[in-house]
N, CA, C and O of each residue as an XYZ file, in Angstrom:
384
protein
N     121.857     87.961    111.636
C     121.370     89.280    111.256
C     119.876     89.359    111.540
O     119.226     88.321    111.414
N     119.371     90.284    111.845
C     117.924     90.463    112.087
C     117.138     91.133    111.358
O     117.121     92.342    111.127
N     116.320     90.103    110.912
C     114.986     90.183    109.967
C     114.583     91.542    109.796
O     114.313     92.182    110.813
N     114.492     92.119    108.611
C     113.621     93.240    107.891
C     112.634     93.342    108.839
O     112.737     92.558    109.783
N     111.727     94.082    108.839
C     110.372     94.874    109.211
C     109.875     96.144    108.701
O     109.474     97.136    109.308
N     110.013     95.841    107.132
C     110.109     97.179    106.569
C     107.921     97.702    106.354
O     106.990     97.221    107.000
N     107.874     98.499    105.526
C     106.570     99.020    105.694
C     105.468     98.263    104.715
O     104.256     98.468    104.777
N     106.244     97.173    103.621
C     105.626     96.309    103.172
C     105.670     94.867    103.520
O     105.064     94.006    102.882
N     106.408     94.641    104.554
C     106.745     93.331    105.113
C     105.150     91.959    104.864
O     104.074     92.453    104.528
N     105.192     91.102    104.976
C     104.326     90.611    104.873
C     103.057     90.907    104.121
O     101.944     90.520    104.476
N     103.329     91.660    103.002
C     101.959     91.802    101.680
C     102.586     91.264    100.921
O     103.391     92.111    100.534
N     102.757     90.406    100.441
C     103.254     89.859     99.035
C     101.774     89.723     97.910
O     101.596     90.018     96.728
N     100.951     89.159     98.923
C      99.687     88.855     97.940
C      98.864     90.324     98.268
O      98.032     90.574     97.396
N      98.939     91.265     99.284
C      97.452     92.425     99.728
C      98.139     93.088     98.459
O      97.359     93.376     97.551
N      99.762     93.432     98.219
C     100.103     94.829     97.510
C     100.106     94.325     96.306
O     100.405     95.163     95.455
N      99.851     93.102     95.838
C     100.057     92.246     94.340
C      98.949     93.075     93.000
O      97.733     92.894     93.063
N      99.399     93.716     92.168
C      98.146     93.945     91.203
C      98.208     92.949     90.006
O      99.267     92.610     89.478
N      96.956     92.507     89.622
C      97.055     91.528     88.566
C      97.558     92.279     87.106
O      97.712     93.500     87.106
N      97.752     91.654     86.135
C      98.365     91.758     85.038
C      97.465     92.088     84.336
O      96.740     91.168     83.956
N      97.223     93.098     84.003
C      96.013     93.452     82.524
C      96.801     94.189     81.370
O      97.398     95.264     81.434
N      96.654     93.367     80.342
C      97.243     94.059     78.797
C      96.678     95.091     78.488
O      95.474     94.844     78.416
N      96.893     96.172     78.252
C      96.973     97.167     77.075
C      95.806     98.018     78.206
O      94.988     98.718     77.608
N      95.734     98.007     79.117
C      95.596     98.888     80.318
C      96.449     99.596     81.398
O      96.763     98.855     82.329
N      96.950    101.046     81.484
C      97.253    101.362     81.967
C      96.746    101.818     83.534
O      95.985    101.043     84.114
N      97.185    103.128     84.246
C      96.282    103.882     85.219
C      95.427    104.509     85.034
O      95.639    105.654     84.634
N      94.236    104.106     85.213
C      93.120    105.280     84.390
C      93.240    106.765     85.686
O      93.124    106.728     86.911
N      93.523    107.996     84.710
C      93.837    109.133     85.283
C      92.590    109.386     86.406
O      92.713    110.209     87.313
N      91.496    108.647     86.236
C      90.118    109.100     86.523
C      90.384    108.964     88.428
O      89.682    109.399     89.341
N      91.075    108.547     88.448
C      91.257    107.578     90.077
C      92.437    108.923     90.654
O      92.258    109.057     91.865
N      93.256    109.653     90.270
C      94.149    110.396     90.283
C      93.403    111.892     90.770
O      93.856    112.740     91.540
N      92.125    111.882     90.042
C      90.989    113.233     89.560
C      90.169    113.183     90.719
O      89.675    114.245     91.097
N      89.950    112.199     91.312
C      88.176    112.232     91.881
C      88.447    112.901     92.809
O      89.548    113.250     93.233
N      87.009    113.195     93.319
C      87.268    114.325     94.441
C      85.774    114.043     95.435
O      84.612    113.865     95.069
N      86.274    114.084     96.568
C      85.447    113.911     98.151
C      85.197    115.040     98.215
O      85.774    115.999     97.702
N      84.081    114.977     99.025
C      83.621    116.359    100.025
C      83.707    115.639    101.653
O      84.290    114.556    101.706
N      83.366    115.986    102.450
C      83.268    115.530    104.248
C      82.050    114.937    103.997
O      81.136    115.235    103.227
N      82.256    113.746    105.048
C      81.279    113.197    105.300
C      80.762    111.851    104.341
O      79.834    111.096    104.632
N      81.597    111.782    103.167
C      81.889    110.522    102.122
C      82.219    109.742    102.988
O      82.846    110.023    104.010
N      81.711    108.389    102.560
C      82.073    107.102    103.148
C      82.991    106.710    101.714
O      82.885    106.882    100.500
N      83.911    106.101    102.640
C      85.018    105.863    101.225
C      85.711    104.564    101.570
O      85.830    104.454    102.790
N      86.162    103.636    100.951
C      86.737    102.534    100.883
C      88.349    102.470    100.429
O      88.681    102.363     99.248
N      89.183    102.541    101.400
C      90.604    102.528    101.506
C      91.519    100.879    100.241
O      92.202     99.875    100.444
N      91.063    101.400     99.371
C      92.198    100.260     98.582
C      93.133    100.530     97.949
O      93.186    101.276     96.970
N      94.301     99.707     98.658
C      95.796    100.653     98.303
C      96.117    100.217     96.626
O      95.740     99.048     96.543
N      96.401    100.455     95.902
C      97.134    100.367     94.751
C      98.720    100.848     94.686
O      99.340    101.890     94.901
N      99.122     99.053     94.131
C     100.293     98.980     94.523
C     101.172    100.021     93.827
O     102.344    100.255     94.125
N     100.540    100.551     92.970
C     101.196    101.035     91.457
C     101.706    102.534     91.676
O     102.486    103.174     90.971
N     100.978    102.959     92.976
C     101.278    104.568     93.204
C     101.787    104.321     94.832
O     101.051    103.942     95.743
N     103.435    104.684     94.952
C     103.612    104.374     95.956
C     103.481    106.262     96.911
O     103.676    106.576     98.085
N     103.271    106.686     96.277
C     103.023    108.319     97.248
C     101.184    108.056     98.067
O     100.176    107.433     97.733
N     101.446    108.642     98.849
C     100.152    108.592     99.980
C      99.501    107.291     99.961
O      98.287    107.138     99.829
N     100.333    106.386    100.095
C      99.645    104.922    100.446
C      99.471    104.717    101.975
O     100.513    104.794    102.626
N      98.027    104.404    102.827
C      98.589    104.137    104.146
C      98.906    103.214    104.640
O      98.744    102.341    103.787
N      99.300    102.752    105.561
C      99.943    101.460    105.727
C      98.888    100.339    105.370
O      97.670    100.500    105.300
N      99.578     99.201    105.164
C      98.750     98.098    104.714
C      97.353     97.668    105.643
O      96.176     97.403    105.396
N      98.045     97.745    106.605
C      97.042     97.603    107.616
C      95.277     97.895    107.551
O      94.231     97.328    107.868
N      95.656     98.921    107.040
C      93.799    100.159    106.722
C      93.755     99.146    105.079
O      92.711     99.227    104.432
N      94.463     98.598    104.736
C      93.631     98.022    103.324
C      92.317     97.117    103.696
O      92.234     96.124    104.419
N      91.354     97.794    102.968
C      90.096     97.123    102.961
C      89.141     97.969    103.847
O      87.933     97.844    103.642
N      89.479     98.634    104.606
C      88.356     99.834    105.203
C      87.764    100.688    104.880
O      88.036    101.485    103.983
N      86.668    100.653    105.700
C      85.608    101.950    105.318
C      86.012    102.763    106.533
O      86.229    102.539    107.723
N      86.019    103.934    105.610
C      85.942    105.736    106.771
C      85.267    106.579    105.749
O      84.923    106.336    104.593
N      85.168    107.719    106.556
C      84.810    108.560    106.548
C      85.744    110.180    106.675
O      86.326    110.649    107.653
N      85.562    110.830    105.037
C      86.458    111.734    105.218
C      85.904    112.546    106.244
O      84.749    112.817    106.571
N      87.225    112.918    106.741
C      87.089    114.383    107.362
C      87.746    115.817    106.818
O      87.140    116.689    107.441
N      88.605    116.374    106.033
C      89.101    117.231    105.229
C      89.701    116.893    104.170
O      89.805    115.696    103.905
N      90.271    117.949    103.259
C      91.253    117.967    102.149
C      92.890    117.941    102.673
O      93.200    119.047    103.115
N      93.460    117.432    102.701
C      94.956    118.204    103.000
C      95.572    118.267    101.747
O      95.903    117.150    101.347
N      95.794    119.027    101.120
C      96.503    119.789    100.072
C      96.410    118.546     98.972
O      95.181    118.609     99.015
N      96.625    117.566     98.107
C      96.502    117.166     96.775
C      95.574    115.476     98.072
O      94.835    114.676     97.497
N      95.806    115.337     99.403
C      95.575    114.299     99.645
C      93.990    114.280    100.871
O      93.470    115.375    101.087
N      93.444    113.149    101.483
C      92.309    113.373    102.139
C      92.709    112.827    103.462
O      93.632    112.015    103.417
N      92.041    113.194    105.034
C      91.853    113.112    105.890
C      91.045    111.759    106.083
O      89.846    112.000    106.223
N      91.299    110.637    106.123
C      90.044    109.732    106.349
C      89.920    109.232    107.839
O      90.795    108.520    108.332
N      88.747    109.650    108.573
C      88.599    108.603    109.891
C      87.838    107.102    110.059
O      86.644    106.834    109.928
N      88.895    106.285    110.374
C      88.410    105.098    110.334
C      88.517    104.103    111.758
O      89.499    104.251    112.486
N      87.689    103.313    112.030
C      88.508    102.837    113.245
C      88.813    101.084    113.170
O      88.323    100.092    112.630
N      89.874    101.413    114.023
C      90.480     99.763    114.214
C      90.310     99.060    115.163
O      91.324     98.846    115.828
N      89.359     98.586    115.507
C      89.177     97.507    116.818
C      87.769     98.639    117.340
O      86.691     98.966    116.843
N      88.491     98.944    118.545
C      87.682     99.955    119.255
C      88.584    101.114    118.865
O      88.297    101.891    119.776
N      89.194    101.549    118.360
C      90.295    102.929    118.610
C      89.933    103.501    116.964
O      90.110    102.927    115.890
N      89.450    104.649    117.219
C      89.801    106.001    116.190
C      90.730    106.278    115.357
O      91.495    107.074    115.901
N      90.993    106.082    114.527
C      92.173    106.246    113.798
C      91.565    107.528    112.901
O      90.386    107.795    112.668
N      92.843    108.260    112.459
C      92.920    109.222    111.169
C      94.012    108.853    110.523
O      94.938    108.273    111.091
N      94.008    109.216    109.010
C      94.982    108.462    108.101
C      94.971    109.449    107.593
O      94.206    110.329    107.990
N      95.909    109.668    106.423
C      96.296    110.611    105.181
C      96.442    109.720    104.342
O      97.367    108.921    104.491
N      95.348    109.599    102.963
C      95.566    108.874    101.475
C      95.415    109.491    100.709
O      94.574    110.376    100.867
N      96.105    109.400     99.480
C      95.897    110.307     98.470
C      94.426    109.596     97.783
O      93.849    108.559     98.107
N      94.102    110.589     96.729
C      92.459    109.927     96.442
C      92.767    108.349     95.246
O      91.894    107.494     95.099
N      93.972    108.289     94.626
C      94.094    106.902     93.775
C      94.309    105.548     94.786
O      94.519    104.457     94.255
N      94.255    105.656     96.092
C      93.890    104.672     97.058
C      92.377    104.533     97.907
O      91.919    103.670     98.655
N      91.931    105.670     97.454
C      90.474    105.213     97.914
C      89.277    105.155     96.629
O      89.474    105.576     95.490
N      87.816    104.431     97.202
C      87.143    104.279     96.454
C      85.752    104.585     96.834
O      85.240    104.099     97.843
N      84.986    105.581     95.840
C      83.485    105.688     96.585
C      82.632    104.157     97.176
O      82.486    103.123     96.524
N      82.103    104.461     98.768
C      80.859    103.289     98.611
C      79.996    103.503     98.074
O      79.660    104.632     98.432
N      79.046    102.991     97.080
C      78.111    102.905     96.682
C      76.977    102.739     97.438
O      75.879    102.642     96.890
C-alpha cells in the first residue's frame, strides 16, 4: 500500500503544542488586527485547524498585503520565489 502524504505528514514535533494547565486560547490572538504593510511572523497553532498554511511557511516573516474577509493576505518568499498565503490572524504574530 502506499504511504500517506497527507497535509500534516512529517510535523509531529513543528504542529506539537506543549501542555499548559489551567490555560486555555487566549481570545486576544483570534481579535488582533493588521493593517498593509505589517511585518508579521507566520506561527501555526496546532489548536485552530481553520486558515492554517501549510507547514512549510511555519516560522516566516511576510508582509501583509490585504484583509480577505475574517482572514489576511501575507507575502512571503521561499528561496528566491514570491509566495502569497491566506492565514487567519490566530497563526500569525506581530514583529516587534
Amino acid at each position: 500500500m502506499k504511504r500517506s502524504r497527507g497535509l500534516r505528514s512529517k510535523t509531529r514535533y513543528k504542529l506539537q503544542k506543549t501542555n499548559r494547565i489551567g490555560r486555555a486560547n487566549p481570545i486576544t490572538k483570534k481579535i488582533q488586527r493588521f493593517t498593509e504593510n505589517d511585518l508579521v511572523h507566520v506561527i501555526i497553532d496546532p489548536s485552530f485547524h481553520k486558515g492554517q498554511p501549510h507547514p512549510r511557511f511555519h516560522g516566516m516573516t511576510g508582509k501583509v498585503v490585504e484583509r480577505r474577509g475574517k482572514a489576511y493576505l501575507i507575502a512571503v518568499k521561499e528561496g528566491n520565489k514570491a509566495k502569497q498565503i491566506i492565514v487567519r490572524p490566530e497563526h500569525l504574530k506581530m514583529q516587534e
